[in-house]
C-alpha positions in Angstrom: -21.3 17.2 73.6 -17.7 16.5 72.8 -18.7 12.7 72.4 -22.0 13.7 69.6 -18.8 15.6 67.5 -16.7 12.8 67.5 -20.1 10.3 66.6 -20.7 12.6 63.7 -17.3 12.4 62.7 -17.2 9.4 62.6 -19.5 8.3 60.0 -18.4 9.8 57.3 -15.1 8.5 58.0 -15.9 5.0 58.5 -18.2 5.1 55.4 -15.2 6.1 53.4 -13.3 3.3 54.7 -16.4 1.2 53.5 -16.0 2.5 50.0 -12.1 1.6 49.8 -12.8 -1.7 51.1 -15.6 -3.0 49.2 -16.3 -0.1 46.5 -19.3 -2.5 45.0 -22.7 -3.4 46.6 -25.5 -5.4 45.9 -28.3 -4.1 43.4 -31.3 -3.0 45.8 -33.7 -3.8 42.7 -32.8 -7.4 41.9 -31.2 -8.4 45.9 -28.2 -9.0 43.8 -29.7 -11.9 41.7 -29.1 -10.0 38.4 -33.2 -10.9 37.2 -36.1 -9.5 37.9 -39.2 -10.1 36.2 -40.9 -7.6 34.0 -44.9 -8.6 32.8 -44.5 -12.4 33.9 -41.3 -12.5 32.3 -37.8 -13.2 34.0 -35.5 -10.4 32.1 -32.0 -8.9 33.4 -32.3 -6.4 36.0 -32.3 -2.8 34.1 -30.8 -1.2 36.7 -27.2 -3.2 36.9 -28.1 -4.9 33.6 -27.8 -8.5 35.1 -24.1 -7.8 36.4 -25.6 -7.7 40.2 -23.4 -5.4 41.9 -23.6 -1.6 41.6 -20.9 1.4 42.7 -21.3 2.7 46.0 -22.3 6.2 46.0 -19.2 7.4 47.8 -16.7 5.6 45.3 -18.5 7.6 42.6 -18.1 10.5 44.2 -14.4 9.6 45.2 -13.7 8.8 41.5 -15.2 12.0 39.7 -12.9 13.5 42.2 -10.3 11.7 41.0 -10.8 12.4 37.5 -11.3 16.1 37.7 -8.7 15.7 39.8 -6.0 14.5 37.3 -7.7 16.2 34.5 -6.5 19.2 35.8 -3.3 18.6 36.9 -2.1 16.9 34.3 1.4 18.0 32.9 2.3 18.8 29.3 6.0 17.9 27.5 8.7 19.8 29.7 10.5 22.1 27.1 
């Protein structure tokens, strides 16, 4: 029992480490080739509009975070 905790610990932890270490992936539509074809026609992939790599999820996540975050912590001019 004690070992299925730690298992489920575990992933989200070591998907977080993924997300600092390599916060991009490849584009699932395109396989990272930054073209599909639309009709016949070889066009830019719509969905990472030809750049090829995407945000993780996670790193999203970790950035709104971030930005909400700092947003409200922020401090004014000390008087």
């Amino acid at each position: 029992m004690l070992t299925a905790w730690i298992a489920l610990a575990a992933v989200p932890l070591c998907y977080a480490l993924l997300c600092l270490a390599q916060p991009f992936r490849r584009c699932r539509r395109c396989a990272g080739s930054g073209k599909t074809e639309r009709r016949g026609d070889v066009v830019a992939c719509p969905r990472c509009r030809g750049e090829r790599w995407q945000l993780r999820r996670g790193r999203r996540l970790h950035n709104a975070w971030r930005r909400t975050h700092d947003a409200g912590t922020q401090r004014g001019p000390i008087r």
